[in-house]
N, C-alpha and C positions, 0 to 999 in steps of 0.2 A: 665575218660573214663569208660563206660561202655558194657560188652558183654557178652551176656548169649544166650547160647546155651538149646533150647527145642526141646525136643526126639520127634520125629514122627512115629507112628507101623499101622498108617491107610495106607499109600501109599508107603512101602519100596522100589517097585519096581521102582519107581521114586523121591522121598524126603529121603533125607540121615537126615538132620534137618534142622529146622529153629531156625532164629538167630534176635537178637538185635543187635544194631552196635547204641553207638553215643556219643559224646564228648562233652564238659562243654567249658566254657571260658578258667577254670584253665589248659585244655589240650593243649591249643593253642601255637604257631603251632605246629601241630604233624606230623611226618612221622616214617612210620616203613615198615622194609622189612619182604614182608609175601613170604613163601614158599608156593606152589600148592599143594592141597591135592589130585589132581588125579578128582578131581570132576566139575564140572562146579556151575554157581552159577545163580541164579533169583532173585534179590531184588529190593525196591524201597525206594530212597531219598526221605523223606517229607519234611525236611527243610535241609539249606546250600547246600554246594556245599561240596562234594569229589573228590579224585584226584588218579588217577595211574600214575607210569614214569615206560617204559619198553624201552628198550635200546633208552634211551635219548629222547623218546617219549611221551610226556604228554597228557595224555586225563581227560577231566571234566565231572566231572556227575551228572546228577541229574532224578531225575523222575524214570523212571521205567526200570529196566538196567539188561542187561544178559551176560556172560564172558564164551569165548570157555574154550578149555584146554589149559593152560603155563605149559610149559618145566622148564623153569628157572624162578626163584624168582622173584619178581617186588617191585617197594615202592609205599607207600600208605601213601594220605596225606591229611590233609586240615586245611583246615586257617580260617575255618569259625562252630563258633555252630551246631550240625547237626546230622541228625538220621539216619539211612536205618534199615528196617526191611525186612528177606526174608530166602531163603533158599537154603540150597548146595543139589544138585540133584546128585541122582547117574550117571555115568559116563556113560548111553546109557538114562539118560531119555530125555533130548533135540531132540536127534532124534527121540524116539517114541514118544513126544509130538508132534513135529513139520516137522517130516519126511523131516526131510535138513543134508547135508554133516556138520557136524560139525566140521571138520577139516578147513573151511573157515572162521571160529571164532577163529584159534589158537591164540595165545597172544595176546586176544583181549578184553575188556569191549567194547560192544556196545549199545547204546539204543533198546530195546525190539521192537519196531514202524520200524525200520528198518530190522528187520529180518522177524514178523508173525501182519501187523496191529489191525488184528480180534483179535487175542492170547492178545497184548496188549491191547486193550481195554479192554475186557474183566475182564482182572485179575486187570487192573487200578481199576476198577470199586472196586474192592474186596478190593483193599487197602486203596483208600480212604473212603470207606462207613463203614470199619469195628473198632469198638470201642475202642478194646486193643488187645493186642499182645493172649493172649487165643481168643477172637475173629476172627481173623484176622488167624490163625493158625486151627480153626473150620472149616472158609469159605474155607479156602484155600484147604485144604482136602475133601470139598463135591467135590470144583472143578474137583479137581484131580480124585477124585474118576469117573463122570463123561463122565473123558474125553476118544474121541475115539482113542486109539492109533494105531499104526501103530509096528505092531509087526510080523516078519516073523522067517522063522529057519534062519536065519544069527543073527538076535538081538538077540535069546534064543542060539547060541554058544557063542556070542561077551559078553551075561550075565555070562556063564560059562566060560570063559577065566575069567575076571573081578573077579568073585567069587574066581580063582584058585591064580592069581596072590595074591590077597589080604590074603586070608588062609596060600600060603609059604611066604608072606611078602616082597615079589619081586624079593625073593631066586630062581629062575627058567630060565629057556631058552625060547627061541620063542620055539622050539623045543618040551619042555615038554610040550606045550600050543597043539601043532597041534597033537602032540600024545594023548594028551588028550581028545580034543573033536571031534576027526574024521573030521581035515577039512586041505584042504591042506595048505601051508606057502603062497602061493603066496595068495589065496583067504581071509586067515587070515589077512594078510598085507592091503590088498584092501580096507576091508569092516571092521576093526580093526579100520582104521582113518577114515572112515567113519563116523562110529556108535560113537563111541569117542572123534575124534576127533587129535589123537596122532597114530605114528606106534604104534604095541605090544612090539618093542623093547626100542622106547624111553620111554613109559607107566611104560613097568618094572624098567627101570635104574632111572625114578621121583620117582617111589611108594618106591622101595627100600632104594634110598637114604631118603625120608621121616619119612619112617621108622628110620632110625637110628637116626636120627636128634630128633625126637619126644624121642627116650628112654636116647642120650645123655643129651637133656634140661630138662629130667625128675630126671637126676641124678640116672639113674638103675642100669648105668654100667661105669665103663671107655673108655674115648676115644678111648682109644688104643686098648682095649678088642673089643672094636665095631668094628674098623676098620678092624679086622678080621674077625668078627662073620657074618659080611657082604661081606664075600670075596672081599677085598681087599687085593691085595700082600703086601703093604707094607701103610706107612704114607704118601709118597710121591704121592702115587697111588690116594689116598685121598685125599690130598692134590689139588690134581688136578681139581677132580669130587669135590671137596667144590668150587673152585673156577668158576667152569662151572654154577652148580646150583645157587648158591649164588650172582656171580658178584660180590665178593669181598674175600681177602685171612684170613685166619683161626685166624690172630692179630688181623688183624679190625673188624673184626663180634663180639671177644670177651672183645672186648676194650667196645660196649656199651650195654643197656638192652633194650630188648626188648618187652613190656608189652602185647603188642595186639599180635606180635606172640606167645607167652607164651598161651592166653587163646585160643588165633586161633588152635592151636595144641593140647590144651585141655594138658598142663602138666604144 
């Protein structure tokens, strides 16, 4: 298995990075469960087939593929030689690329062609004709650069909320969100899964728990240190929220390894 993450600083308001993704014979079969980084994703299958299962629903992919926002963990798998090259977007750039409720994509991969035809086309074009991953990462960036978006004062608070959450590390209330950026709860809520795709409530409680998940696997801190530092009452409280997120209890997650989440998490 290979996956390598390159930094992108031409288009931050919509490209968090792009990515390599792709497996060898000796990988075979592979499945790993990946946690949500809060982000949405844009890639494209050149060869084999890929696979997601979310609660006991399997979808196959290939070709040119974009995935709302998930709540809860999903596996990832495939049985066949195979590439994808693309990129995780920041958490409102779907809607200002493509001005659509993103929260009808929640726990979803779907093929690109069925949500924006033109959109797909388009970037198809970019992924087949471009040379190597620095090319392909070049084109992809005039594109973006570009493109006409769809930017009102709701997406430039739904940005500041997003900035706010990420800076306390999901340490916050819906509450410190609306006092924040002058906008009411009800309105935040509305236009919150809209632009994202998730409430601001369940956004906080993935990002936070992700958070902790990312400094455990990196060895920062202890378990039990974290499970505090992240307001948690107790281990059982934890206990719990690992089993929500995850779809599996705290034994069996550490009974095996997990390589692609390991590099997916960057720790």
């Amino acid at each position: 298995m290979e996956h390598t993450y390159f930094d992108s600083n031409k288009v931050p308001n919509l490209i968090e990075e792009y990515f390599d993704l792709s497996f060898s014979e000796s990988d075979l079969p592979f499945k790993s469960v990946i946690i949500p980084l809060g982000v949405t994703h844009l890639f494209y299958i050149g060869t084999g087939v890929q696979k997601v299962t979310f609660d006991g629903n399997e979808t196959s992919m290939k070709g040119l593929m974009v995935t709302g926002q998930y709540f809860r963990s999903y596996y990832f798998s495939t049985d066949s030689i195979t590439s994808s090259k693309g990129a995780n977007l920041h958490p409102t750039a779907l809607h200002k690329l493509l001005n659509i409720d993103v929260s009808k994509l929640e726990n979803k991969h779907a093929p690109l062609s069925q949500i924006n035809k033109t959109f797909h086309n388009e970037l198809l074009l970019i992924f087949k004709d471009s040379k190597d991953s620095n090319d392909l990462i070049s084109n992809l960036n005039l594109f973006f650069l570009k493109m006409s978006l769809h930017i009102t004062k709701n997406t430039k608070q739904i940005d500041q909320a997003i900035s706010l959450i990420r800076e306390k590390n999901g340490l916050l209330s819906v509450q410190d969100i609306v006092d924040e950026i002058s906008m009411s709860q009800k309105s935040l809520e509305v236009h919150f899964k809209k632009i994202v795709g998730l409430t601001p409530g369940r956004y906080i409680r993935q990002y936070r728990f992700l958070n902790l998940m990312k400094k455990y696997l990196s060895k920062e801190i202890k378990l039990r240190d974290l499970i505090y530092n992240y307001n948690y009452y107790d281990s059982s409280h934890f206990s719990k929220d690992f089993k929500l997120f995850m779809n599996q209890d705290l034994k069996t997650f550490f009974k095996e390894d997990y390589p692609l989440l390991k590099t997916y998490l960057k720790v």
